[in-house]
C-alpha positions as CSV (number, residue, x, y, z in Angstrom):
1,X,21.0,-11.0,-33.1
2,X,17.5,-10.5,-34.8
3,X,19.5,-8.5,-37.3
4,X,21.7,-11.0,-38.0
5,X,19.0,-13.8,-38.6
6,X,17.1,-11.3,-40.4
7,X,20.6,-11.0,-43.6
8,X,20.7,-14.4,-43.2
9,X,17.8,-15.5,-44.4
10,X,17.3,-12.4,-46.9
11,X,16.6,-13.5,-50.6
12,X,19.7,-11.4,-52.0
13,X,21.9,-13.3,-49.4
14,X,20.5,-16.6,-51.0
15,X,20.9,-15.3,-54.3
16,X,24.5,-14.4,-54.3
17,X,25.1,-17.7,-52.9
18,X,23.1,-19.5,-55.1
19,X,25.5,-17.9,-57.6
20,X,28.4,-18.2,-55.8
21,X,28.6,-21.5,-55.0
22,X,27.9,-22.9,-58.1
23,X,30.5,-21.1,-60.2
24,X,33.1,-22.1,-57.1
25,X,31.9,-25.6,-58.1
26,X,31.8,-25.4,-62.1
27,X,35.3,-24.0,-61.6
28,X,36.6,-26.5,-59.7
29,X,35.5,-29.6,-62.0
30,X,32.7,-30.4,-59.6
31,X,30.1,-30.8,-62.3
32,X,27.5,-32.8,-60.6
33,X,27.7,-31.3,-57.4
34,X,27.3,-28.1,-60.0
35,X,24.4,-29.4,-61.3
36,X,22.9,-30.6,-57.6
37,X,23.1,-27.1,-56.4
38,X,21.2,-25.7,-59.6
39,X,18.7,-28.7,-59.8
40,X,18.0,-27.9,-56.1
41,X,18.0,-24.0,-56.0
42,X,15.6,-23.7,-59.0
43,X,13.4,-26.8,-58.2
44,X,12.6,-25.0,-54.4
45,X,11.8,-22.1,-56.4
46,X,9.0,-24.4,-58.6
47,X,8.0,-26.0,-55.5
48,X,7.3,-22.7,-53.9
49,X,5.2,-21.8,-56.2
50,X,3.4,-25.1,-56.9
51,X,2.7,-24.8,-53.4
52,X,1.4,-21.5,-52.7
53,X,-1.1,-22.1,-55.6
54,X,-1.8,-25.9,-53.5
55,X,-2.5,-24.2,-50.0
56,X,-3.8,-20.8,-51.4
57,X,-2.9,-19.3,-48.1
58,X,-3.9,-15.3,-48.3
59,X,-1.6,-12.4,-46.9
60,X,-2.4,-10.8,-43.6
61,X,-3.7,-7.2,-44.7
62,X,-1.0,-4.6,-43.7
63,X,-2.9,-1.1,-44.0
64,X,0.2,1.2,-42.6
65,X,1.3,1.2,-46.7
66,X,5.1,0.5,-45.9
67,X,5.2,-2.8,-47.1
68,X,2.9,-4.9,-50.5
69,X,3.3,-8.0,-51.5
70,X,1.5,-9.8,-53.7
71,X,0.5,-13.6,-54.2
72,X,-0.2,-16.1,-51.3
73,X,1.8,-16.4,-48.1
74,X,2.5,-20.1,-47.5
75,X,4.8,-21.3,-47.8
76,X,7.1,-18.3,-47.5
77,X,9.8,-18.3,-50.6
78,X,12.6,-16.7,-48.0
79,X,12.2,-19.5,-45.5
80,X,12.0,-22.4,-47.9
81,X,15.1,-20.7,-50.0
82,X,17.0,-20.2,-47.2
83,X,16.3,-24.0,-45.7
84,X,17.1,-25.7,-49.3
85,X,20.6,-23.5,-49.9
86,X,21.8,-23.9,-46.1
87,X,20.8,-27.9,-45.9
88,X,22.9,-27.9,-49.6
89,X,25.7,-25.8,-48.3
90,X,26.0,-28.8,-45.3
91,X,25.5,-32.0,-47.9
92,X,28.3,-29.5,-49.9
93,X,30.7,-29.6,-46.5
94,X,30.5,-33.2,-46.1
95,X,31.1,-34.3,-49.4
96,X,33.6,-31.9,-50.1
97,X,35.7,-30.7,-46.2
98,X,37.4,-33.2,-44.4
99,X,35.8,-35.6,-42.0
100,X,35.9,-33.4,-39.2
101,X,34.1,-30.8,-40.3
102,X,30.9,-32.4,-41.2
103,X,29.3,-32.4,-37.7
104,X,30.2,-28.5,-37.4
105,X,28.4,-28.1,-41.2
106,X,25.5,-30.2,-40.4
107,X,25.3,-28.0,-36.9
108,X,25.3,-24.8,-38.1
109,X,23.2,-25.5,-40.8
110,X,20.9,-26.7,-38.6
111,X,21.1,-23.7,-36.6
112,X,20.8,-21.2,-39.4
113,X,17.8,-22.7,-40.6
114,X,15.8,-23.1,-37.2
């Protein structure tokens, strides 16, 4: 299950889905809701970094060499990626599916994102 959560929330994941869904909706005639995603996507982005630079939050030192990463820590770009394009994908579902599937959207995006 930790695996699972762990593809979920990884920034390619986002990525291909950031694309994804907003060529599905340029396609489709969906311009705004286009242009939502987009706005939304590359403003958490922006936000990330304002905020990191805000709360200047420095990395836990990891001396076993497997992983580097550079920058501040908080708050974390996978987390706040994965929270803006699953709470998008579930305002997408309930403008978009019918009635009945907006609780289930709203749900699981809930649950993704927890």
């Amino acid at each position: 299950m930790t695996r699972l959560i762990e593809i979920l929330i990884s920034l390619a994941i986002v990525a291909a889905l950031f694309l994804a869904v907003a060529v599905v909706l340029w396609r489709q005639q969906r311009r705004m809701l286009a242009t939502g995603w987009l706005v939304a996507m590359a403003g958490n982005g922006a936000l990330t970094k304002i905020l990191k630079n805000v709360f200047e939050r420095v990395r836990p030192e990891h001396l076993h060499g497997i992983a580097q990463a550079d920058g501040y820590s908080f708050p974390s770009g996978h987390s706040s990626a994965s929270m803006v394009a699953y709470a998008m994908l579930a305002y997408l579902a309930t403008r978009l599916l019918p009635r009945a599937w907006h609780l289930p959207a709203v749900v699981a995006a809930g649950l993704l994102i927890f």
